[in-house]
C-alpha atoms as one frame of an Amber mdcrd trajectory, in Angstrom:
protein
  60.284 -59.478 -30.813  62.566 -61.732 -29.921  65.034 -62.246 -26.816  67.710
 -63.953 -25.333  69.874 -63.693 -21.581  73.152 -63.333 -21.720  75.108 -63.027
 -18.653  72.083 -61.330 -16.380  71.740 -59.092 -19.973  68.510 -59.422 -22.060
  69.452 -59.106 -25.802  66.067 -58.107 -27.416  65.750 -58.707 -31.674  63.740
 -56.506 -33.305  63.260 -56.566 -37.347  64.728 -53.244 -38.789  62.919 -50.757
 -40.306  63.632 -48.239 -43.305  66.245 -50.479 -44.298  68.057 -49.355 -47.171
  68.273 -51.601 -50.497  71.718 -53.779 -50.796  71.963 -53.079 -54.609  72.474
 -49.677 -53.459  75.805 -50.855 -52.125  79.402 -51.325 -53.946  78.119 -55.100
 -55.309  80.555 -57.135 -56.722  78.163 -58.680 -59.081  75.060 -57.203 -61.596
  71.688 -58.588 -61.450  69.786 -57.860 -64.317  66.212 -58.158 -63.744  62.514
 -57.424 -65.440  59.193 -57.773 -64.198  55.616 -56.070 -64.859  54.874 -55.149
 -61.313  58.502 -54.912 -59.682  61.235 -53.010 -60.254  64.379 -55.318 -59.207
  67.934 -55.919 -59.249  70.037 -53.260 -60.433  69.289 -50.254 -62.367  72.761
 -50.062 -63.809  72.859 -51.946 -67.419  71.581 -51.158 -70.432  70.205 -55.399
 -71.234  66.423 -54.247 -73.094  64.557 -56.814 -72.217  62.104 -56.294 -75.192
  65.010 -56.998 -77.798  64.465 -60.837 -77.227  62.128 -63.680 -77.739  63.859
 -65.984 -75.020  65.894 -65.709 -72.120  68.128 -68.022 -73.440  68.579 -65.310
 -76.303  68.836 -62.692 -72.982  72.105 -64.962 -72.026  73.732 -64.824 -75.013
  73.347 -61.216 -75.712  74.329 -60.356 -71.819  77.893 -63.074 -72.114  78.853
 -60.576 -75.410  78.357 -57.379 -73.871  79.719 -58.403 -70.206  81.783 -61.126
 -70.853  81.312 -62.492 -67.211  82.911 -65.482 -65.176  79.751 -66.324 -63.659
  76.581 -65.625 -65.061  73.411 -67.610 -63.325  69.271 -67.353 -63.687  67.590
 -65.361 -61.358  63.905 -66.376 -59.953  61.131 -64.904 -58.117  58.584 -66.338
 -56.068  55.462 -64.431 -55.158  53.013 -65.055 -52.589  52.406 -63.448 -49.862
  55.757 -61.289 -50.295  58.285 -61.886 -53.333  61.697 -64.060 -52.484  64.831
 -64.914 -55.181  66.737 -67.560 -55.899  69.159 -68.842 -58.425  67.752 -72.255
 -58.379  63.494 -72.626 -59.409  60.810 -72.370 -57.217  59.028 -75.442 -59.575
  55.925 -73.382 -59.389  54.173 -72.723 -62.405  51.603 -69.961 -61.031  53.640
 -68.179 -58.597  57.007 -68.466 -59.396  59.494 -68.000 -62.464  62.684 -66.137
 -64.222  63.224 -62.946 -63.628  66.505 -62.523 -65.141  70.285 -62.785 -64.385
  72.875 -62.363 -61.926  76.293 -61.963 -63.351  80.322 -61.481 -62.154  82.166
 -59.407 -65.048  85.693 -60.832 -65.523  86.802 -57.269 -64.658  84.878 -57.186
 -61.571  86.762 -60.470 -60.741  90.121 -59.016 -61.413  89.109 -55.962 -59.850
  88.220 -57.952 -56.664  90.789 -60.693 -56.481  94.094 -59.331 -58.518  95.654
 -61.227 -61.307  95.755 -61.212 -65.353  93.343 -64.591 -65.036  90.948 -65.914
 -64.111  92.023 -69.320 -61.993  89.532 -71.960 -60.857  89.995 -70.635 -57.076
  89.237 -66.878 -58.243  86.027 -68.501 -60.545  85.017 -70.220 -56.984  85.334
 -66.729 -54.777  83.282 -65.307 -57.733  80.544 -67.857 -57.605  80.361 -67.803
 -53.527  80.281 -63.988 -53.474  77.279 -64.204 -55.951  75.641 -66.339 -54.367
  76.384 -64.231 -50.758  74.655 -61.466 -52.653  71.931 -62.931 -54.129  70.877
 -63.910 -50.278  71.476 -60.634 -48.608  69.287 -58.980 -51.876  66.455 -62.129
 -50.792  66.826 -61.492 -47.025  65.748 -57.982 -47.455  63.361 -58.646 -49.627
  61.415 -60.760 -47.477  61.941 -58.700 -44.644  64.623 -60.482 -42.898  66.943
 -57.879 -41.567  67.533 -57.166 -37.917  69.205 -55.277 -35.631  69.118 -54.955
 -31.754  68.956 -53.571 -28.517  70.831 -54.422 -24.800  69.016 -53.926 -21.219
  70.499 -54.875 -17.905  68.883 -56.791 -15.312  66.664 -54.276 -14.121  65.214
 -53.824 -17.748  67.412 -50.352 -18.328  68.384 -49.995 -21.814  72.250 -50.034
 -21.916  73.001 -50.235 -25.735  71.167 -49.750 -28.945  72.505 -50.738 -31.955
  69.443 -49.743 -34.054  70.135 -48.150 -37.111  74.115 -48.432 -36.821  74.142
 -52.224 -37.954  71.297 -54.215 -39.633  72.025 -57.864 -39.798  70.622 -60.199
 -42.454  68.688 -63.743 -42.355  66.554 -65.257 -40.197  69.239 -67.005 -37.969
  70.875 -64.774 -36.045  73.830 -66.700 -34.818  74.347 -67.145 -38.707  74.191
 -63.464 -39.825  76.878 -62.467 -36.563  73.801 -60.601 -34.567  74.048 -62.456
 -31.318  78.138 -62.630 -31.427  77.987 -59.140 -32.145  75.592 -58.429 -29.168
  77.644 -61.008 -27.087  80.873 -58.888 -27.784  79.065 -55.507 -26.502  77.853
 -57.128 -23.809  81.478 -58.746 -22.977  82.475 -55.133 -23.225  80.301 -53.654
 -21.081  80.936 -56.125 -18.066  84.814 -55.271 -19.070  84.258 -51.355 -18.775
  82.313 -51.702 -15.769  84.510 -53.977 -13.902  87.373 -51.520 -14.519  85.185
 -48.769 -13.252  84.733 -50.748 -10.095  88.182 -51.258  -9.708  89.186 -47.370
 -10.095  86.558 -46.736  -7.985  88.270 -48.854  -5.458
C-alpha cells in the first residue's frame, strides 16, 4: 500500500480487487484476439482465426468485413503475468501477435459526427485506440487502483473503494490523487462551514 499527506489527510492507495474487464464496457474500438491459453480482447466478431495461413491474410480479410479507419497489430508478452501492446515486445520466446485492434468507420462517425472521415477525426480515432489498448493492458497487469481518506488521527473519513477504480501505475497520471485531492478539498470545505454554523 501506498500513501501520501495531504493537508494533515493521509491518502492511502490500495490496488483494486474484483475489477471488472474494460472490454466489457461501451469501447469505441474492436480488438480481435486468439491465443491457446487466453481468452482476450473482445468476444464480439465473427474473424475465425483458423480460416488463414498468415496474419497478414487475418488483415486483409478483417479491412473487407469492417472496413475500419484504424486497424493496428496487437501483441502479448508473457512472463510472469501477460501485458499488450501495439508495438513488439522483440522477444522471440515470450512475446508475439495476438491479433488486431480496429476503429470501424461507423464507429468513427458514430463517435465524432460527419459523412467523412477527416485527418483530425482519423487522429481522435487513433488516440482513443491507443487510450484503450492501455486501460485493457493496465488491467491486465494488475494496475488498477482505487483509494481510501483518514484524518489525522488515522479515522477513516472517505472510501472510494469500489465506486471508482483508476488505471496505470502513476497515479497523478490516471486522476487518482487529483481526485482524492478534490474530496479532501471538500471535506475541509464542508467542515469549515460546519464550524461556522456552529458559530
Amino acid at each position: 500500500m501506498k500513501t501520501e499527506t495531504y493537508r494533515n489527510y493521509t491518502i492511502e492507495i490500495e490496488q483494486s480487487e474484483d475489477v471488472e474487464n474494460p472490454r466489457n464496457w461501451d469501447n469505441a474500438t474492436l480488438m480481435i484476439c486468439s491465443h491457446k491459453r487466453y481468452n482476450l480482447g473482445d468476444e464480439k466478431h465473427d474473424i475465425d482465426f483458423n480460416n488463414y495461413s498468415s496474419w497478414e491474410e487475418c488483415k486483409k480479410a478483417i479491412i473487407k468485413k469492417y472496413n475500419p479507419v484504424v486497424i493496428k497489430p496487437l501483441y502479448m508478452y508473457d512472463h510472469s503475468g501477460i501485458t499488450i501492446s501495439t508495438s513488439p515486445f522483440g522477444d522471440r520466446w515470450d512475446s508475439g501477435q495476438i491479433g488486431w485492434v480496429i476503429f470501424t468507420r461507423e464507429k468513427a462517425l458514430e463517435e465524432y459526427g460527419g459523412k467523412r472521415i477527416t485527418p483530425a477525426i482519423k487522429e481522435k480515432c487513433e488516440n482513443l485506440l491507443n487510450s484503450e489498448v492501455e486501460t485493457y493492458d493496465n488491467y491486465l497487469r494488475g494496475a488498477v487502483y482505487d483509494f481510501t481518506i483518514k484524518d489525522e488521527n488515522g479515522d477513516e473519513v472517505e472510501n472510494g473503494v469500489g465506486r471508482m477504480e483508476f488505471y496505470g501505475y502513476d497515479h497523478e497520471k490516471s486522476g487518482l490523487m487529483s481526485e482524492a485531492r478534490g474530496r479532501i478539498d471538500a471535506k475541509i470545505k464542508e467542515v469549515g462551514q460546519q464550524i461556522k454554523i456552529e458559530l
